[in-house]
One Martini backbone bead per residue (centre of mass of N, CA, C, O) as a GRO file, in nm:
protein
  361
    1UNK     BB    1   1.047  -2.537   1.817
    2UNK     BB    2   1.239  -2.283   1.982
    3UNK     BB    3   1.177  -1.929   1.955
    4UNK     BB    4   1.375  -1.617   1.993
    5UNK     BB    5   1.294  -1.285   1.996
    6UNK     BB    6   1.510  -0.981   1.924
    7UNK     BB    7   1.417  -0.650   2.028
    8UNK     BB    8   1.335  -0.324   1.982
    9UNK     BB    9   1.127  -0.326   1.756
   10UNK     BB   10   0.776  -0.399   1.693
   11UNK     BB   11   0.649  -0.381   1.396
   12UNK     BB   12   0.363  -0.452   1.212
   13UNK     BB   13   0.498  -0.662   1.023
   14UNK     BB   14   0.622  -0.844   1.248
   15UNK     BB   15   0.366  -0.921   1.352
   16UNK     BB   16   0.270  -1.062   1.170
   17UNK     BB   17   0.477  -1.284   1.135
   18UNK     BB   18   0.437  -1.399   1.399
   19UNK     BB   19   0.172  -1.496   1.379
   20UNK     BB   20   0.259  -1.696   1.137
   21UNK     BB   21   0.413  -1.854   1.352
   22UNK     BB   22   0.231  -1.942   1.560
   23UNK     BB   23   0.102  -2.140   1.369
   24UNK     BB   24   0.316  -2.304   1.316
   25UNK     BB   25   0.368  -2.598   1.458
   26UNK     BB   26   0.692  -2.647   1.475
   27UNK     BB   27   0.649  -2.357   1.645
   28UNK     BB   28   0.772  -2.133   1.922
   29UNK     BB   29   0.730  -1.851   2.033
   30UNK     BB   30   0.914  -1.533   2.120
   31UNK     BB   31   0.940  -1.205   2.300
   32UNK     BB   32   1.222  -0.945   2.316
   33UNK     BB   33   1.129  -0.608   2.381
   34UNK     BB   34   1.044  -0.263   2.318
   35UNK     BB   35   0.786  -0.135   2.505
   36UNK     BB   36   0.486   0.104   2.630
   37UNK     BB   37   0.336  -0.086   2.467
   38UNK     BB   38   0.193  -0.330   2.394
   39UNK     BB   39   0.132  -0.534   2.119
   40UNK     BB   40  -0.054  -0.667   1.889
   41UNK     BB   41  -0.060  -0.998   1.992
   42UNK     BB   42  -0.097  -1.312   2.038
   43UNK     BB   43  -0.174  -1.512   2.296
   44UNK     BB   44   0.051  -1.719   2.247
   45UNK     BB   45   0.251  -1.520   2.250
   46UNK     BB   46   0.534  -1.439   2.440
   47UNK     BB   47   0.605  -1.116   2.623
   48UNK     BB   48   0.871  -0.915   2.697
   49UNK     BB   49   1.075  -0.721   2.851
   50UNK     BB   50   1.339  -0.487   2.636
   51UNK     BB   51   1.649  -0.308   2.702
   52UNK     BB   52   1.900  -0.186   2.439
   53UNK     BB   53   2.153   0.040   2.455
   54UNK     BB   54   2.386  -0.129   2.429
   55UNK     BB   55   2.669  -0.370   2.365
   56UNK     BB   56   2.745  -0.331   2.692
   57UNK     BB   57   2.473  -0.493   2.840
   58UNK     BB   58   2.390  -0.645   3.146
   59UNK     BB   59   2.121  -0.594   3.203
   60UNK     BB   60   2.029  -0.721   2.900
   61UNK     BB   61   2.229  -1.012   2.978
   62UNK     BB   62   2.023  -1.089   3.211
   63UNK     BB   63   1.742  -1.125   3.087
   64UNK     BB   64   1.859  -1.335   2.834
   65UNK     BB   65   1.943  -1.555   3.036
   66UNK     BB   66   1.687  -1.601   3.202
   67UNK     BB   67   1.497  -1.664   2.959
   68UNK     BB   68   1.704  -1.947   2.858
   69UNK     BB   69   1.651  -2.069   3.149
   70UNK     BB   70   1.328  -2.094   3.131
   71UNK     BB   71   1.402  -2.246   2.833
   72UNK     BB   72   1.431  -2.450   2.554
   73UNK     BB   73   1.584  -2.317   2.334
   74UNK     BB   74   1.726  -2.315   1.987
   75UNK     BB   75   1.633  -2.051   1.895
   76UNK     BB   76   1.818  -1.706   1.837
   77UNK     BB   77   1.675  -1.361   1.720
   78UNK     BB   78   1.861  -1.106   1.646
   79UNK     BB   79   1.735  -0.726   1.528
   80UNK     BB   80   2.043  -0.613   1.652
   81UNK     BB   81   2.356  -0.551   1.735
   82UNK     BB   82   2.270  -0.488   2.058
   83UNK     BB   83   2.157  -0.754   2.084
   84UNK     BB   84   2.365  -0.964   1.980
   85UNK     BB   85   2.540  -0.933   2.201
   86UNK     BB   86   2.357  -0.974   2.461
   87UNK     BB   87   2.310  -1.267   2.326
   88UNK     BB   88   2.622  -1.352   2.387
   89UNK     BB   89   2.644  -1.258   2.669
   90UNK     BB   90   2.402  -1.442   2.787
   91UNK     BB   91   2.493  -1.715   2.703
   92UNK     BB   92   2.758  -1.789   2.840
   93UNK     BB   93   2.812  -2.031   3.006
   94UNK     BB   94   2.589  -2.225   2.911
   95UNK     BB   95   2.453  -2.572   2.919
   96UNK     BB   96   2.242  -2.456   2.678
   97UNK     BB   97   2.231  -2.337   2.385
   98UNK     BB   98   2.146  -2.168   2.133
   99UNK     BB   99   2.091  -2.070   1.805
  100UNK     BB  100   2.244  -1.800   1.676
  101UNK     BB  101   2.093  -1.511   1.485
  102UNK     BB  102   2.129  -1.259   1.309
  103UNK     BB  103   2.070  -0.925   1.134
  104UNK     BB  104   2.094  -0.743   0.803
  105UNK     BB  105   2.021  -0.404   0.645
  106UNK     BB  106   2.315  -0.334   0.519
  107UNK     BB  107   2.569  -0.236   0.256
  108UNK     BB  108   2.756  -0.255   0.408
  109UNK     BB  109   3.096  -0.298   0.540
  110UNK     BB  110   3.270  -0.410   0.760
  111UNK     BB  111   3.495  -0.299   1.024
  112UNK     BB  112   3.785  -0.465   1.160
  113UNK     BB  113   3.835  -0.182   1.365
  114UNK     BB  114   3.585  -0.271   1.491
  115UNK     BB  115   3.504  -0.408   1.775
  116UNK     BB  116   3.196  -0.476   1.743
  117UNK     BB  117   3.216  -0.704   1.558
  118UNK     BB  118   3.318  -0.907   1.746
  119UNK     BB  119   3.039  -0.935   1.918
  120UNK     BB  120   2.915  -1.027   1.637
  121UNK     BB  121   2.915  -1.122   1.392
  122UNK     BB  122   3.230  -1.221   1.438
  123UNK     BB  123   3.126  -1.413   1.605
  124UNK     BB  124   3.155  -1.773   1.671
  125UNK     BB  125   2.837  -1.834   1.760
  126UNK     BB  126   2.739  -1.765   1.505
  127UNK     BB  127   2.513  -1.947   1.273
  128UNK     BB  128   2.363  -1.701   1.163
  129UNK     BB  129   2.261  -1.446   0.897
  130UNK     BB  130   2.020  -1.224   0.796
  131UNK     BB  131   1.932  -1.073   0.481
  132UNK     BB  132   1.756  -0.891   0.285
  133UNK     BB  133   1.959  -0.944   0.068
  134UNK     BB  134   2.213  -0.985  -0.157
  135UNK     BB  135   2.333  -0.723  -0.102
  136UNK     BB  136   2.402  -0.801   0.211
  137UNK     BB  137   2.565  -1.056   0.162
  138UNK     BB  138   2.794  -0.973   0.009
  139UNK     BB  139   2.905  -0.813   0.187
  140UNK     BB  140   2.983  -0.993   0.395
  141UNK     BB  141   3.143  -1.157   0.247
  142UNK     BB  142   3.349  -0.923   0.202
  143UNK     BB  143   3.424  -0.920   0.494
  144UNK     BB  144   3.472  -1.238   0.601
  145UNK     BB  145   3.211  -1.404   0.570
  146UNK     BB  146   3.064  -1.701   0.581
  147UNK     BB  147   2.865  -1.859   0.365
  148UNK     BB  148   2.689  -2.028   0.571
  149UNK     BB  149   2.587  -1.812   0.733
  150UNK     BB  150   2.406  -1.690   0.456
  151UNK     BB  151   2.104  -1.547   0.390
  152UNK     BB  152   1.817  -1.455   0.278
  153UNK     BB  153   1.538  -1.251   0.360
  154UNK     BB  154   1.287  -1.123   0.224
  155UNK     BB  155   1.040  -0.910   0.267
  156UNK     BB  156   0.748  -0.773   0.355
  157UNK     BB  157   0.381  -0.684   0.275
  158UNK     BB  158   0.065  -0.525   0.335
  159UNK     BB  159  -0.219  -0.379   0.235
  160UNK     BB  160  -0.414  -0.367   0.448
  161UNK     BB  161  -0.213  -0.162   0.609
  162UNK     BB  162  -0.244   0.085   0.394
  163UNK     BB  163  -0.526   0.154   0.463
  164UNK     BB  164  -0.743   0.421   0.479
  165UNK     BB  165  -1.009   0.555   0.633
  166UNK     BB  166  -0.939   0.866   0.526
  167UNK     BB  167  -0.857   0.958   0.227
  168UNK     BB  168  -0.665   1.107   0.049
  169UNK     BB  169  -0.569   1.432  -0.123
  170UNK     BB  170  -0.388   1.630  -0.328
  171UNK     BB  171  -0.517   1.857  -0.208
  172UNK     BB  172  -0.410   1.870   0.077
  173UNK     BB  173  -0.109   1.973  -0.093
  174UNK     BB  174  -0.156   2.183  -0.317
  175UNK     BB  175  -0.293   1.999  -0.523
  176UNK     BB  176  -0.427   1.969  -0.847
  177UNK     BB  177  -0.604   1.794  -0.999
  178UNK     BB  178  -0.473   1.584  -1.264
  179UNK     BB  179  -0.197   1.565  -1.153
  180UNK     BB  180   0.169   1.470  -1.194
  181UNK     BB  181   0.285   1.283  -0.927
  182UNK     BB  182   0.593   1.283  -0.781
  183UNK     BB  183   0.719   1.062  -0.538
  184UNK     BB  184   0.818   1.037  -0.205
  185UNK     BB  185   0.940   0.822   0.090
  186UNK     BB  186   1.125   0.994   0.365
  187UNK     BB  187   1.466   0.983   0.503
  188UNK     BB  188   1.608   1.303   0.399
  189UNK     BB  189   1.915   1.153   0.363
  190UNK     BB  190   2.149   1.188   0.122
  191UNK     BB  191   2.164   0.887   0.052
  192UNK     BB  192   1.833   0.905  -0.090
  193UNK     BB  193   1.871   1.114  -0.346
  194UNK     BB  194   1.656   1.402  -0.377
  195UNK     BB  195   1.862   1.615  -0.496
  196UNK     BB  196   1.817   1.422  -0.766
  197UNK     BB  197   1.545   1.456  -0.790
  198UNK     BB  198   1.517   1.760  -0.814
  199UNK     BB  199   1.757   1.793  -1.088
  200UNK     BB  200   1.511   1.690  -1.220
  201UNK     BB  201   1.278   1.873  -1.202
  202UNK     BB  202   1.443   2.091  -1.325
  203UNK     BB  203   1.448   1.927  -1.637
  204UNK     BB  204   1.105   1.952  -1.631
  205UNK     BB  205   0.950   2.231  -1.608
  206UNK     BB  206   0.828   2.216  -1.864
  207UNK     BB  207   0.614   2.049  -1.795
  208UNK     BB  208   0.303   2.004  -1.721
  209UNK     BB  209   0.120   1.918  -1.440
  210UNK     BB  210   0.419   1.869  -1.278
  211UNK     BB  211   0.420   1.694  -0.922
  212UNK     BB  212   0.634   1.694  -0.579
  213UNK     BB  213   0.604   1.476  -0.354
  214UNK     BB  214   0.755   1.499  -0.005
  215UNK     BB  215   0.794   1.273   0.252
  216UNK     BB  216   0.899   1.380   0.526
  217UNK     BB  217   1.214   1.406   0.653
  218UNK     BB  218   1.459   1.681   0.651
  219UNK     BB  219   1.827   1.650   0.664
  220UNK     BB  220   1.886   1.794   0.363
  221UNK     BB  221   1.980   2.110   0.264
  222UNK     BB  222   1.979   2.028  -0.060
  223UNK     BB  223   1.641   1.984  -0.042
  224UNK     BB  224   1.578   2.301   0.041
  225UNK     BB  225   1.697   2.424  -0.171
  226UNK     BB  226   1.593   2.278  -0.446
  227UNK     BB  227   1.285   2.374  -0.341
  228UNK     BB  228   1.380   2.689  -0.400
  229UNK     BB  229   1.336   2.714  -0.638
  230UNK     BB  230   1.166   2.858  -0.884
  231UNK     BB  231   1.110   2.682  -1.122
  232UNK     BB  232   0.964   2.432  -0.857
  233UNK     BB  233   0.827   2.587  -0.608
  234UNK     BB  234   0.526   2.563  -0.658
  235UNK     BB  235   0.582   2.212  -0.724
  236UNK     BB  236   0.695   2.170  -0.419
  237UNK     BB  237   0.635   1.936  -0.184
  238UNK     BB  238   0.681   1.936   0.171
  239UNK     BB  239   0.558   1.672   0.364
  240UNK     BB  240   0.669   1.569   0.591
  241UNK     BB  241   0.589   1.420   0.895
  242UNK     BB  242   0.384   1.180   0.904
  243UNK     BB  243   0.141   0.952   0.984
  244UNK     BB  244   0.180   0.702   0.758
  245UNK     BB  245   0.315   0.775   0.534
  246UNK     BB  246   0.328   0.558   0.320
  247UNK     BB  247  -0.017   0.585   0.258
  248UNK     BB  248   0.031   0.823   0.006
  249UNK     BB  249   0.129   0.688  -0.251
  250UNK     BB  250  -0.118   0.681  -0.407
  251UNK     BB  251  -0.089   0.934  -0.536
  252UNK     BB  252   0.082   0.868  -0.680
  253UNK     BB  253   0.243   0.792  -1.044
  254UNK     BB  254   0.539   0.810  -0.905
  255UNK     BB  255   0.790   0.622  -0.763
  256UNK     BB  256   1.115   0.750  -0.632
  257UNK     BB  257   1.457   0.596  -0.594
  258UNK     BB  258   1.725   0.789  -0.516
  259UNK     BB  259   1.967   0.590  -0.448
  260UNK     BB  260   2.305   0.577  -0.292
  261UNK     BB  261   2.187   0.298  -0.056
  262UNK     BB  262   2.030   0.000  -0.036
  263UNK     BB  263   1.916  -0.280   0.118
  264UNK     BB  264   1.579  -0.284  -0.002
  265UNK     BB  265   1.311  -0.123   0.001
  266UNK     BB  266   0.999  -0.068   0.152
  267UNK     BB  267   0.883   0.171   0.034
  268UNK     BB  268   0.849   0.067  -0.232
  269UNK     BB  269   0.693  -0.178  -0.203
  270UNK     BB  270   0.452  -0.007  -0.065
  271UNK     BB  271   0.416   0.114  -0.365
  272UNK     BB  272   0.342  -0.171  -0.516
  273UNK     BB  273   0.073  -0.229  -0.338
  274UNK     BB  274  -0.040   0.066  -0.455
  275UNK     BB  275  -0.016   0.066  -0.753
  276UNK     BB  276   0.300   0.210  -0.820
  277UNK     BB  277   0.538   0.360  -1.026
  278UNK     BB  278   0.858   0.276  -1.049
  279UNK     BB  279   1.160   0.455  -0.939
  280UNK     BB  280   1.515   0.286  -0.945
  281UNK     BB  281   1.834   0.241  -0.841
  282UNK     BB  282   2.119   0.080  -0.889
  283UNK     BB  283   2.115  -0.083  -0.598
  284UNK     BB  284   2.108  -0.287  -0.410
  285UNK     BB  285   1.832  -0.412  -0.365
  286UNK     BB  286   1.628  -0.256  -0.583
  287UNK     BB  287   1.670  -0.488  -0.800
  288UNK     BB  288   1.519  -0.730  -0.686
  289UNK     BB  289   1.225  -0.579  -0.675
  290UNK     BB  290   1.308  -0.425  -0.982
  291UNK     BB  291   1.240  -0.474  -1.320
  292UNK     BB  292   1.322  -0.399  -1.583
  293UNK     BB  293   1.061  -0.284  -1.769
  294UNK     BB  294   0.846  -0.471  -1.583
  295UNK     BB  295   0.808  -0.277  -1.271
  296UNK     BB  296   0.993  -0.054  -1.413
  297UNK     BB  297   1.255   0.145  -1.350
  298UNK     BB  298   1.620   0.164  -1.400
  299UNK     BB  299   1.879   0.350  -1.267
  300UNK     BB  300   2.126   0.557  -1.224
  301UNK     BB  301   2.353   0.650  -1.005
  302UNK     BB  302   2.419   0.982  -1.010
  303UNK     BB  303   2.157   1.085  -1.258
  304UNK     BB  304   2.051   1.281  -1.309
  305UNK     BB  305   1.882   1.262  -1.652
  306UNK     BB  306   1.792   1.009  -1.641
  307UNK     BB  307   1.563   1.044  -1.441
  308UNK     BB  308   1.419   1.227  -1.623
  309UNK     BB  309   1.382   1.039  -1.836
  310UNK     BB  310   1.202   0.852  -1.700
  311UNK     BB  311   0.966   1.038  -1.625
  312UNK     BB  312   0.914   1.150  -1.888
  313UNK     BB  313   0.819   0.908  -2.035
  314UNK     BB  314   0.574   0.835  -1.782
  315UNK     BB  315   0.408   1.112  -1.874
  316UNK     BB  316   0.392   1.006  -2.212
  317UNK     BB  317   0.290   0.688  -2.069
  318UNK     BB  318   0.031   0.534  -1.948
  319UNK     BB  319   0.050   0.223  -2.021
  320UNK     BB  320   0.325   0.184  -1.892
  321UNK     BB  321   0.268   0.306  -1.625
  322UNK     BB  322   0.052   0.064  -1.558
  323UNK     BB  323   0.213  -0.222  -1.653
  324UNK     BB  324   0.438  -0.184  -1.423
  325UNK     BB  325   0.264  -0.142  -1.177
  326UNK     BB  326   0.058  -0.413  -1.206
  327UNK     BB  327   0.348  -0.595  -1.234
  328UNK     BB  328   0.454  -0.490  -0.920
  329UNK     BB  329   0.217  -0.569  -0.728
  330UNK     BB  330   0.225  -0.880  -0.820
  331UNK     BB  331   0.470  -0.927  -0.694
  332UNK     BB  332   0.448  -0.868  -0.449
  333UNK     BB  333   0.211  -1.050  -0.345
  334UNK     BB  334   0.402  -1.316  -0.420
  335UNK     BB  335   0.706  -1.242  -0.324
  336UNK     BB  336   0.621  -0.981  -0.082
  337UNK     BB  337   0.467  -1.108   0.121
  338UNK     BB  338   0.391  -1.233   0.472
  339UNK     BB  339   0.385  -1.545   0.358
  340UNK     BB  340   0.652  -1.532   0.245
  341UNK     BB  341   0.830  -1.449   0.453
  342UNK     BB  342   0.756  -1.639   0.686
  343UNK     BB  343   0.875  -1.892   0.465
  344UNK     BB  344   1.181  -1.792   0.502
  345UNK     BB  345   1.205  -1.820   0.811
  346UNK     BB  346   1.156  -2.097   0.847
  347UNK     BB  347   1.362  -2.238   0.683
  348UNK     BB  348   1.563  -2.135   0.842
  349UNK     BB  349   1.492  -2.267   1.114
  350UNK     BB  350   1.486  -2.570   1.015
  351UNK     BB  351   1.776  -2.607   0.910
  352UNK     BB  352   1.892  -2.511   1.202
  353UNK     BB  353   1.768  -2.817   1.334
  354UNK     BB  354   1.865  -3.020   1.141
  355UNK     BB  355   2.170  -2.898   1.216
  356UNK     BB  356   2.219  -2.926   1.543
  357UNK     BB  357   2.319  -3.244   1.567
  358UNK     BB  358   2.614  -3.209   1.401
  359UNK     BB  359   2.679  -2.983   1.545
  360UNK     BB  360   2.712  -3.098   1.841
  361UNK     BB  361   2.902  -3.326   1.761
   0.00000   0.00000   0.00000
């Protein structure tokens, strides 16, 4: 089964499962993405340049039919809505196509007013869409995607890519050793609801040597003013963004994602992968990952006293919030490790590779 990914990036976890589709025997990968230096990437995947700039982009509908007639595609796997369009309008008129395959990481509803989605979700072509949760499989439903279309697939992270050579530690962020630390990493807009992990920080003011370290760019105005409250002002960290954000989690005591909307969560994940306590609001996939009570704590979005009341907890319960780390830890492993997350992608492209005669007749 010959299989064709079209990326605008190819993050460093994508690549490793790249690596582990292209040793399963039964599939041949090939890479179409945009990238100023190669990825490093097996010498057995074959990797192509491409710019999808926007959804009705002809030079890249025009690289990516040359592509499909220089190989017998069986599926071809776009992995933006702009690549998807491209990938259907390059498909066209081809006397043999691939199963045209999307993907989706939003839990927003499509808007059947919007034209762009008729070229590429409900265009007719379209044989399957991959959603990293159930809940953005739901919304899809829910927008008028029929169920055959839709599979949940959800992803995966690496413990070994978080790890630094360099080891940080909170005194680099002008926090004192032994303190209590509260942290998220994020792109701090409006949506990831951190104006909220703040209006927790002012109900726990009372707390002694309880830290909070937010890593991330800032794009919400309303996170920048309750960082400078006097009460919470001088154990606020706004460490902007660093280089591997992400890998700075281990950090925390707690890590929290007190989020207004979210597809699933993998800031989540890599804190997981880190043994660090979550704590995340019930929306989206973000309770996929976490089981209340059992990997984390679970609390309602918008309620900042929710929230402080969970922190509250497990800054007085050192044994609950070990226990919880430990078992979201091991969660990751088993379920959302990149052996399991390419093992779910395999799966899906079986399954269309066996339903392709009956499709064909």
């Amino acid at each position: 089964m010959r299989v064709l990914w079209i990326f605008d990036y190819l993050a460093p976890a994508w690549q490793q499962v790249a690596d582990r589709l292209a040793k399963t025997p039964d599939i041949s990968l090939e890479i179409m993405a945009r990238y100023d230096t190669p990825p490093p990437l097996s010498a057995s995947i074959p990797l192509s340049p491409l710019t999808c700039r926007h959804k009705v982009d002809f030079r890249a509908r025009k690289a990516i039919r040359q592509k499909l007639r220089s190989g017998e595609f069986d599926i071809a796997h776009a992995y933006t809505s702009r690549n998807l369009a491209s990938l259907i309008g390059g498909c066209r008129g081809l006397h043999r196509s691939p199963q045209i395959v999307g993907y989706r990481g939003a839990i927003s509803r499509l808007r059947r007013l919007d034209p762009s989605n008729w070229i590429t979700f409900w265009h007719p072509a379209v044989s399957k869409i991959t959603c990293v949760s159930q809940a953005t499989e739901r919304a899809l439903l829910a927008s008028g995607i029929s169920p055959s279309k839709l599979v949940s697939v959800n992803e995966g992270c690496d413990a070994t890519g978080l790890r630094k050579a360099d080891p940080a530690d909170v005194s680099d962020f002008g926090i004192p050793a032994g303190a209590f630390v509260v942290g998220t990493v994020a792109n701090m807009r409006p949506v990831k609801g951190i104006d909220l992990l703040l209006e927790a920080a002012l109900e726990l003011a009372d707390l002694p040597n309880i830290y909070w370290l937010l890593i991330g760019g800032v794009s919400d105005p309303k996170v920048s003013e309750l960082a400078r409250d006097p009460r919470i002002a001088d154990r606020v960290c706004l460490a902007g963004r660093r280089e591997y954000g992400r890998r700075y989690a281990e950090l925390f005591d707690v890590f929290a994602s007190p989020s207004r909307m979210e597809g699933f969560g993998i800031a989540v994940l890599e804190a997981m992968v880190q043994r660090v306590c979550p704590i995340v609001t019930n929306v989206g996939g973000l309770t996929e990952l976490i089981r209340d009570q059992r990997d984390g704590l679970v609390v309602p979005p918008e309620d900042p006293a929710a929230l402080a009341n969970a922190i509250r907890r497990l800054y007085h319960d050192a044994a609950l919030r070990q226990r919880l780390a430990d078992s979201a830890y091991l969660r990751s492993m088993n379920e959302f490790s990149i052996a399991a997350w390419t093992a779910r992608l395999v799966d899906v492209y079986r399954d269309l590779a066996a339903a392709a005669p009956a499709r064909a007749a």
